[in-house]
N, C-alpha and C positions, 0 to 999 in steps of 0.2 A: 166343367168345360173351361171355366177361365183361368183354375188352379193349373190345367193340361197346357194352356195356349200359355202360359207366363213361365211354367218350367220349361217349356219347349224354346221359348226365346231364352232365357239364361243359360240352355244349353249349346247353343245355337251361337249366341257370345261369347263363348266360352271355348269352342271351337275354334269360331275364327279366329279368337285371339290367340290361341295355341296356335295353329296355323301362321299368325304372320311371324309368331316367334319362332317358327320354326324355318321360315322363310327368308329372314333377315341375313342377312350374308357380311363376314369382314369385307373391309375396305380394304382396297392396296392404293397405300402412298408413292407418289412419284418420287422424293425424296426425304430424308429422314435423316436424322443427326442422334448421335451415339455416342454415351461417355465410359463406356465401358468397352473389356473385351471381347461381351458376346451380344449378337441385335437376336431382342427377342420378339415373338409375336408383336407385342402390347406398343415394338417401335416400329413395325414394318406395318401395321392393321392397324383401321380404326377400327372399332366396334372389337375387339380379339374376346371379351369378357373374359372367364376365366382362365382362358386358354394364356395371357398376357406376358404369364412371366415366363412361359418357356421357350429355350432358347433355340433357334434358327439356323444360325452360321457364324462363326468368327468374325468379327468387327475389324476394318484393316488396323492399320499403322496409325498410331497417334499423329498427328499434323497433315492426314492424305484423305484422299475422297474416291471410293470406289465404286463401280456401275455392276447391277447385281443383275443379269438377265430374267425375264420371266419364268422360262421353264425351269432352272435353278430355283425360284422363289415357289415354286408350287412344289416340287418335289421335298424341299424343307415343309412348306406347308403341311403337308399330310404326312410328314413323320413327325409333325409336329399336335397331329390329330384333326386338323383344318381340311374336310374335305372341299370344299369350297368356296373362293371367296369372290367378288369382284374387280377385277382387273381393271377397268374403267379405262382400256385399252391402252394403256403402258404395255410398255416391254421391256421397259429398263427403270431399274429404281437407283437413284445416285446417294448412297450411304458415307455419310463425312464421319471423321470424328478429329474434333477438335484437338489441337497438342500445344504444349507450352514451347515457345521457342528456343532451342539452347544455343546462341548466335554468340557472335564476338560479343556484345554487350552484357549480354547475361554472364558467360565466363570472366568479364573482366569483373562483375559484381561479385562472384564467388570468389575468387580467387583475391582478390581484394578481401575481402573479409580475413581471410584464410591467413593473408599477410600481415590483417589489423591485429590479430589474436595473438599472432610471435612479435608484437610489439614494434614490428617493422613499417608502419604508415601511420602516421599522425594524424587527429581528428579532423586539419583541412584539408587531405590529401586523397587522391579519388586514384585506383587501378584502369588502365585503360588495355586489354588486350588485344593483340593479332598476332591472327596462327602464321606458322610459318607454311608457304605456298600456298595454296585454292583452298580454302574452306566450305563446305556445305551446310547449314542450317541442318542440326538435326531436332525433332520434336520428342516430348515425351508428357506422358501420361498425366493432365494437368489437375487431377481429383486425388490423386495418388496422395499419400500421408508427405512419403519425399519424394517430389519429382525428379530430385538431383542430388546424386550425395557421392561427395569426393571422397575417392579412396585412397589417391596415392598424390601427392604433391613436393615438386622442389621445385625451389626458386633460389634462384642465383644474383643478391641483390646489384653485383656491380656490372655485370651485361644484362641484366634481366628476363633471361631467359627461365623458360618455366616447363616445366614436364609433368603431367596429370593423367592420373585415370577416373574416370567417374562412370557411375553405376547410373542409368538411365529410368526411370518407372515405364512401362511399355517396352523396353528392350530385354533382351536375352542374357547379350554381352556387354560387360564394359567397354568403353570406348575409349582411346589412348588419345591425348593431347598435347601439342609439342608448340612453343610458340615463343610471344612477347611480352610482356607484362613492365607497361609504361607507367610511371607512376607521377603524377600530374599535380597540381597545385595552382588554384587563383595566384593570379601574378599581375598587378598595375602597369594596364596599356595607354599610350596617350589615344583622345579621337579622334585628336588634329593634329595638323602638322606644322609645329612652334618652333618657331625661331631661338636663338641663345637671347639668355637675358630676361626672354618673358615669364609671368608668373602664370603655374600652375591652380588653375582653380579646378572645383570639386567637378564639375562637368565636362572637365579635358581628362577625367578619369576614367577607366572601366578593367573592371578585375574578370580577366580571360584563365580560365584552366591551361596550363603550359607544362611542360615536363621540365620534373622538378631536376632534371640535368643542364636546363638552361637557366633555369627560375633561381639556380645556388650563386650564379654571380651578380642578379638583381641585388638579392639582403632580401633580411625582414622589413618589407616595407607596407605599413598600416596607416591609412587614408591620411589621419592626421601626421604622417610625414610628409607628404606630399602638396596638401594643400598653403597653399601662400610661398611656396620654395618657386626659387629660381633656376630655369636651365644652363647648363653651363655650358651646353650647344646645340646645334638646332637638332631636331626629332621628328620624323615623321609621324605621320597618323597612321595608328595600327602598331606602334613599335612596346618592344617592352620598355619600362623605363629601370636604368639602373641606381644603384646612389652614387655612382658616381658621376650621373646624370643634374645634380642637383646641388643648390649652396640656396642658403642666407640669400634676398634678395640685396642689392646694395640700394641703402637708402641715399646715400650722398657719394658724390662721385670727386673723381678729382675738381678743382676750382669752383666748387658749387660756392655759392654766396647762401651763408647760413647763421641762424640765429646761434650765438654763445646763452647759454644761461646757465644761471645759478639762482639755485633755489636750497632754501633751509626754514622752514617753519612758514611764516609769513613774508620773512627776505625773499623776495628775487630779485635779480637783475640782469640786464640782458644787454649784446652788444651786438654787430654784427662783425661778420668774420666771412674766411672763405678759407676752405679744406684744400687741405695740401697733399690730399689721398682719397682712394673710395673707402668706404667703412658699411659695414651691414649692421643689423638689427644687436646693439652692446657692445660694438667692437668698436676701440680705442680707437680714436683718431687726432691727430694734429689740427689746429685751425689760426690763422693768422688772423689775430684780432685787426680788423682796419683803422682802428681808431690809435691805438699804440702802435702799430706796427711788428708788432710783437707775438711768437707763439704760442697756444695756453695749447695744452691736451685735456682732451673731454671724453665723455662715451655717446655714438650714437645713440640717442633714445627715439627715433622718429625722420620723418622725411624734412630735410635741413634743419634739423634741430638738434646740439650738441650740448649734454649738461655737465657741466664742471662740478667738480665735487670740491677743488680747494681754495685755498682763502678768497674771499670774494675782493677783497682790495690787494691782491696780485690778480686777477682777473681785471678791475679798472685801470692797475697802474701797466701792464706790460702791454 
């Protein structure tokens, strides 16, 4: 009797548990996200088991998001062998799928490359594009081995003008492109706006990407040109600076009252004077000794300080 009542319960278990497994129903998601070109069970159900990998309906366009009605998702369903699942009363399920963008940025980065390769852009030098009239973002397939691969390209360095085709991953057809291709370069802007005469320090600096057709009449200008130099007129803030923007500041100006010296080992000697002209950082200058009355020429080395390099007793006598 107790061997009857304990098979009868293990069958009895064994039942229901078949039963709720056979009662279990797929889920339908409200929305679902897709990286391929077909949404299968395993993306549109939960629970699909092994039903998962088979496929449903074409997945839209890379970069779009489409609304798939109910009765469309059942009638996939059960050609998909899904007699039925739970709707958890949707009627619409919103299916994305993600796309790599191929905007003006992206193209000016291929297409830059494309220019670095024919030796036409230099390591600090960045492409900048824009198509010619209304552009639209298109997307493309961002799992794909090449989401983007150029097919045809000229570029015409001295208008810059560019013509392309490129092969999309998720499209069918090439795509023709016609446009700009600017080509840019750090270029030293002031951050203020300095007067002639004042000295450039490191934090009246800032290197702005400029196209490299304005950027040719600045020069090669690298930080240590700039810093400690003099404006040679005044500059707004925000401007580019050129070299011809720039001198030597002047350490001694006309009639400045300035130290003569001369120095040789342990000899110095010194007198005062005053300049008969401005002179910058090594450059030659006149000085009327006050004591002779007399002129000696020296080299600025410094802010009123002129060093004589000849005889030191023609430096006391004149």
């Amino acid at each position: 009797m107790f061997r009857f009542a304990k098979s009868l319960f293990i069958g009895l278990l064994a039942l229901s548990t078949s039963t709720t497994l056979c009662l279990a129903q797929p889920t339908l998601r409200s929305s679902v996200t897709v990286h391929s070109k077909i949404v299968t069970v395993g993306d549109m159900f939960d629970g699909a088991g092994n039903l998962a990998e088979e496929g449903l309906f074409l997945s839209p366009a890379p970069g779009t998001v489409g609304a798939v009605p109910l009765p469309s998702i059942q009638l996939a369903a059960q050609r998909a062998g899904i007699t039925s699942f739970d709707a958890k009363g949707i009627t619409h399920v919103r299916v994305e799928r993600p796309g790599l963008a191929i905007d003006q940025d992206f193209l000016g980065t291929i297409f830059g490359q494309e220019v670095a390769n024919r030796s036409q852009l230099l390591p600090n030098q960045t492409a900048k594009f824009s198509a010619y009239g209304a552009f639209e973002t298109i997307f493309a397939d961002p799992i794909a081995a090449q989401p983007a691969t150029l097919l045809d390209f000229t570029f015409e360095p001295q208008s810059g003008r560019v013509s392309a085709r490129l092969a999309l991953a998720g499209h069918n057809a090439p795509i023709a492109i016609n446009g700009k291709l600017e080509i840019v370069a750090p270029a030293a802007h002031l951050t203020r706006s300095m007067a002639k005469g004042e000295i450039v320090d490191i934090n009246d600096i800032e290197f702005k990407p400029t196209p490299v057709r304005f950027s040719k009449v600045q020069g090669d200008i690298q930080l240590e040109n700039l810093v400690g130099k003099s404006l040679t007129r005044a500059v707004r803030g925000g401007s580019m600076i050129k070299l011809s923007d720039l001198t030597d500041p002047t350490l001694i100006d006309r009639n400045d009252l300035v130290t003569i010296l001369y120095r040789n080992g342990q000899l110095k000697l010194t007198v005062k004077g005053q300049a008969l002209h401005a002179a910058t950082q090594d450059q030659t200058v006149t000085v009327l000794n006050l004591m002779s009355k007399k002129t000696v020429q020296g080299i600025a080395i410094g802010a009123g300080t002129v060093l004589i390099t000849n005889d030191p007793t023609r430096l006391a006598s004149r």
